[in-house]
N, C-alpha and C positions, 0 to 999 in steps of 0.2 A: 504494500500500500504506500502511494506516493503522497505529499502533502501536495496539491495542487495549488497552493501557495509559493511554492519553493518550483515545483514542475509543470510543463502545461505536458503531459503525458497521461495518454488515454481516457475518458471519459469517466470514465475510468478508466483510465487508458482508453480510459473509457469511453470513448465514443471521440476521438479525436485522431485519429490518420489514415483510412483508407478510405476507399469510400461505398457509401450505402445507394442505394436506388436512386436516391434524388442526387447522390454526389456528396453527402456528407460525409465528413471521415470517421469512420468509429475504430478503426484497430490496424496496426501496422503490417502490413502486408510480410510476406515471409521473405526478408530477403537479405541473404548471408553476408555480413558487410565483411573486406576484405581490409587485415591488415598491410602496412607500407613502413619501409624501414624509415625511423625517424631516429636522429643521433639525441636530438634533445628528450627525447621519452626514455630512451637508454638511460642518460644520463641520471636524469629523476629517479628513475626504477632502481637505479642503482644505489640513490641514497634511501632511497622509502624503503628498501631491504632492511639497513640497519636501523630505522624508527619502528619499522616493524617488530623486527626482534625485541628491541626494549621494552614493546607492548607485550611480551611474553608471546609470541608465533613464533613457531623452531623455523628455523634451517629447511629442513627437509619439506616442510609446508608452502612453503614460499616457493622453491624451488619447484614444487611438484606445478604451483598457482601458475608459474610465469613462463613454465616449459611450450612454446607454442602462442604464448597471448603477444599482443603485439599492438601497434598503435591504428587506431581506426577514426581515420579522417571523417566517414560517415556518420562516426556521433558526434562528433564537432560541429559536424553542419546540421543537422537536427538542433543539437542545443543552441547555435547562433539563429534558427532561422523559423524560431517557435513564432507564430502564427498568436497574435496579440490578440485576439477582438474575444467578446462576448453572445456568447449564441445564446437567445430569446428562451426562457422556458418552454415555450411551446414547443419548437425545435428540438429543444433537449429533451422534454418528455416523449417525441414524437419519436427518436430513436433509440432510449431507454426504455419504454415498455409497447415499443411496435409490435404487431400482432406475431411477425416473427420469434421475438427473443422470450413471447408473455409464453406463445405454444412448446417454445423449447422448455424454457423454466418449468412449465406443466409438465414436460415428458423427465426433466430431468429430477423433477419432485420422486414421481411415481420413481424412474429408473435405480436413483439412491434415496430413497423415504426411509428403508430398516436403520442406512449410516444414517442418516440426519437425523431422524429417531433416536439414535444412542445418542448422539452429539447433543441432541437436547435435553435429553437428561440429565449430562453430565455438566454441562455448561448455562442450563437454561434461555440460550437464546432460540427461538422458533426456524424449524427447518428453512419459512419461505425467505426468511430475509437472511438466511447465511449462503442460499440458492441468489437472490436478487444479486448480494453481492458479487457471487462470483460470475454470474450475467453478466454485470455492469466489467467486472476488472475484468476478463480475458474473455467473452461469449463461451460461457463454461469449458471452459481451457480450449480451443479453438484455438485462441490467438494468445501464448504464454511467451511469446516472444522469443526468439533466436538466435542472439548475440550472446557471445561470450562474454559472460560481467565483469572478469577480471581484468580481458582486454577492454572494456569500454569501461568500468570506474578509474580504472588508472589511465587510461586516454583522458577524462574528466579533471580527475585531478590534477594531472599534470598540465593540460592547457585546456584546460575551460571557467568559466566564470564563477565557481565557485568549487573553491581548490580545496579549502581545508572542510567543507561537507563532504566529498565526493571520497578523500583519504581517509573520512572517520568510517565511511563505507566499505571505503575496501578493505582496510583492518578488519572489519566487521565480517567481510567476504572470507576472508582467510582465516578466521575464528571460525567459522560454518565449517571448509571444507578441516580446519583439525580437529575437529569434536566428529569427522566422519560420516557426514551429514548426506553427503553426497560428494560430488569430483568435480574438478574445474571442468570437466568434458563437459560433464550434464549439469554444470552450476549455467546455464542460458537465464535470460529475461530479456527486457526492453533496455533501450538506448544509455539509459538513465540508469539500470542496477534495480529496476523493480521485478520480481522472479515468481514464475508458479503460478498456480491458479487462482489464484488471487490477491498476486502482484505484490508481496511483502521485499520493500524496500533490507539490506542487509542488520540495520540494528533495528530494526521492527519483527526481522525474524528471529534475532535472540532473544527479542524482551517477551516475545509472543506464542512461534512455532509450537507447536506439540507432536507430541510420537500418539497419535491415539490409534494405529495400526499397532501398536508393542512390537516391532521388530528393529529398533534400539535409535533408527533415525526421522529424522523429522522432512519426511521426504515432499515437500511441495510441487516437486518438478514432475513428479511419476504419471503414468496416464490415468492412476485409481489417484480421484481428486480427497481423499477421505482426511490426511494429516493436512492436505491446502483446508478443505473446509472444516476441519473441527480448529484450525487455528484461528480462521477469523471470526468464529462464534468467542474462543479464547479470548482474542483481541476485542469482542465488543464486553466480551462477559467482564475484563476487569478491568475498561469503560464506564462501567454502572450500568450496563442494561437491566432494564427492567421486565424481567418475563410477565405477561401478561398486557403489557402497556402497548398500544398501537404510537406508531413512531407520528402520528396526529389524522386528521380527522377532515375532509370535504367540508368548510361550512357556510354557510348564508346567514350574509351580515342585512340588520334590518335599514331600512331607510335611514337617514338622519346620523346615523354609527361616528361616532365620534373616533373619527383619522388619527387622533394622538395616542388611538387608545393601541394603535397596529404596531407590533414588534415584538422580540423575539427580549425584549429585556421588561417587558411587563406581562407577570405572571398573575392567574387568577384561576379560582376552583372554575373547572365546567359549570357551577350551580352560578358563580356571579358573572359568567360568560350569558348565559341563559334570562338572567332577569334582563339582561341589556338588549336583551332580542338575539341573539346570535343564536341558529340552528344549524341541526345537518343539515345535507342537502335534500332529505324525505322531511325536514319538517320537523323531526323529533330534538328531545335534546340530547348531548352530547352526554356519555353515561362520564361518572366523575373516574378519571383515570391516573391523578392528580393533577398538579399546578399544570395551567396552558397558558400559552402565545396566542396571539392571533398576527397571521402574517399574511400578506398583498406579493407575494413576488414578482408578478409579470404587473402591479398597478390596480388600482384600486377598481378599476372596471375590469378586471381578471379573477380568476378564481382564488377565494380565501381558504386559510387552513388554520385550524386549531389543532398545534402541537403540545406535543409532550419531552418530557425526559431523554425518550429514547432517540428524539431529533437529535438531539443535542450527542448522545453518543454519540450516533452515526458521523456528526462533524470530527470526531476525534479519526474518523477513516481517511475524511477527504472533506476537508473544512468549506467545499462550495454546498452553497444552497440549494444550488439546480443537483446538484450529486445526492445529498440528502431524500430529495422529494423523487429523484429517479428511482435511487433505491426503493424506499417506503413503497411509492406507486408501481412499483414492477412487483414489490412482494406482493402486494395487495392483488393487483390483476392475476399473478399466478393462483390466488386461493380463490380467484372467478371472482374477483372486485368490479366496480365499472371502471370505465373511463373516466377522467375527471367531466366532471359535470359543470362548471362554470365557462363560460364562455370568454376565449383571449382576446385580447384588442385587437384589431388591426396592425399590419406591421409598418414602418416607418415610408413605404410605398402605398399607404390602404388596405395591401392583400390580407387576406384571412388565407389562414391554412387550407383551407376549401379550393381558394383561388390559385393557390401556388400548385396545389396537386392535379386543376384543370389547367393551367398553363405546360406544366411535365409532360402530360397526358397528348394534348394538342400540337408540344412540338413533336414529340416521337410519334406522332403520329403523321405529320406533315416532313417526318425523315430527317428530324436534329434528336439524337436517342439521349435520352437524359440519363439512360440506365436505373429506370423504373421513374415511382408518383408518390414519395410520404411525402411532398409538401414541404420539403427540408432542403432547403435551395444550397446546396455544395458545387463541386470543384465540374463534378457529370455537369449539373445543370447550368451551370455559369458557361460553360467550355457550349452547350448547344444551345446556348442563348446568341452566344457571341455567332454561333456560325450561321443561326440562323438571323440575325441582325446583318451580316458579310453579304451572307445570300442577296439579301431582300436590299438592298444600297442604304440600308443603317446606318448609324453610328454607331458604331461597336462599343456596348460598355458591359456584357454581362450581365446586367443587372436586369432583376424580373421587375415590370410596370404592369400597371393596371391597362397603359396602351397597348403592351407588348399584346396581352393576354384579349384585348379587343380584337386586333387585329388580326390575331388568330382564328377567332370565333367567324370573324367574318369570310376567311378561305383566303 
């Protein structure tokens, strides 16, 4: 688990680099990045041995770590060329719990229910959201990434923008592989040093990992996801999760609702949420599951929620809001929840989600393929906006209009 504060790596990794139907990127396509001799990486490498060592990592660890790893210019350019902007909740929800990842979560409920079943026992956090998580960080190991981490933390540390995290990392790497954990072969993750199926950053897997297979390792990497998921229940269980507590709640705010009352730092029972007028979205009230928020993410003419507790873990995974409510609403859909039921504003064009998935739909069909229709305007649909804008004597900017999508309509 990466702090998304510190990393823009996966949408969880998660829903940030390859792309989805409309061209969104949700996970890093598989592609073996090749080291290149660098005298100034040697050189580093050579002194990070002996800080190593002082850290209590032998000789023979190190050695075994750096046999073959090598400098890899391609996570340098990933970390210089991280992609700044903020994608819409709608967006984000629209590829966090699309009917793809809800139907997988659903098979992969049923496929490991007996292990999630134990892991809830043991841990008290609920199968659907130790499932959601691992949706979100790798599409249930699908995408657990395939770089060498000891070549790419020590590429990191040695020239990238944040030198002395990336080394407290890779210490952290080399304490993994001499506790036997697994081998630099099979030590793989993303760009960044997040690993397994469910993307546990180096000192997030010492403070966190478990063996709950008992065969002596704490194997996250393996194709049985059972030590990745009984860890991140571990990781939220001594978070404070609260078994029993939904991570918050769909609600409708009444008329009049007093605006200063929105945020995530004023706390009240459901019962004086209730006198204030605030419902679920059926009407009823919100059963008391202790202290809530009341929060607007997409804006006050967007869908509100009344959280709990367990929001607030879930930040200790991945401190963004839209990653919280992904989770939450992907567990929720996996146990046959609805869709969020309030309706999103308009996006800074007029389009509504509606609109963006009949403009997808209209150019692949007039022969600019978007590579599919969520209504998640990505790198696909920019790329056949533009060509269909070339075609037509446009002006080429990629960008979906409410004209584009007229224009369209008309042939």
């Amino acid at each position: 688990m990466i702090n998304r504060r510190v990393f823009s790596v996966g949408l969880g990794a998660a829903l940030v680099s390859a792309c989805s139907g409309g061209g969104v990127s949700q996970s890093a396509p598989k592609t073996r990045m090749q080291a290149v001799p660098n005298a100034g990486w040697d050189t580093w490498v050579a002194g990070f041995k002996g800080r190593a060592a002082a850290q209590g990592i032998s000789a023979s660890t190190i050695d075994r770590a750096f046999r073959g790893a090598g400098y890899l210019p391609g996570v340098i350019e990933r970390d210089r060329n991280q992609t700044e902007f903020k994608r819409s909740l709608e967006d984000y929800l629209a590829i966090a719990a699309s009917d793809e990842r809800v139907s997988t979560g659903k098979a992969k409920l049923r496929q490991y229910g007996a292990t999630l079943n134990q892991i809830e026992a043991r841990y008290g956090v609920e199968p659907q959201y130790v499932t959601a998580v691992w949706g979100l960080e790798s599409r249930y190991g699908a995408r657990r990434g395939d770089i060498q981490v000891v070549s790419a933390l020590s590429t990191l540390a040695y020239d990238g923008r944040r030198g002395a995290f990336f080394e407290k990392q890779l210490v952290a790497a080399l304490r993994i592989l001499q506790n036997g954990d697994t081998t630099p072969d099979r030590m793989t993750g993303s760009w960044a040093g997040a690993m397994g199926h469910t993307q546990f950053i180096p000192t997030s897997y010492l403070a966190y990992a478990v063996d709950f297979t008992g065969d002596g390792r704490r194997d996250i990497w393996a194709d049985d996801p059972t030590d990745a998921l009984a860890s991140a229940a571990a990781y939220l269980k001594r978070s404070g999760w609260t078994y029993g507590q939904p991570w918050g709640v769909e609600v409708r705010l009444p008329n009049g609702f007093n605006r200063g009352l929105v945020g995530r730092s004023i706390r009240r029972s459901p019962a004086d949420w209730a006198s204030l007028g605030v419902r679920d979205v059926r009407g009823g009230r919100v059963p008391n599951h202790g202290a809530a928020s009341i929060i607007t993410p997409a804006g006050t003419s967007g869908p509100a929620f009344m959280i709990f507790n367990n929001f607030t873990v879930i930040t200790r995974y991945n401190n963004s809001e839209s990653y919280v409510i992904g989770i939450g609403h992907l567990a929720d859909r996996i146990m046959g929840g609805p869709p969020i039921q309030g309706r999103f504003p308009p996006d800074a064009q007029g389009m509504t989600l509606d609109d963006r998935k009949e403009l997808q739909e209209r150019l692949t069909k007039a022969g600019f393929d978007t590579q599919g229709s969520d209504g998640v305007i990505g790198s696909n649909s920019r790329a056949a906006i533009s060509a269909y804008q070339r075609a037509s004597g446009l002006p080429v900017t990629g960008e979906p209009t409410m004209e584009l999508l007229q224009r369209l309509r008309r042939g």
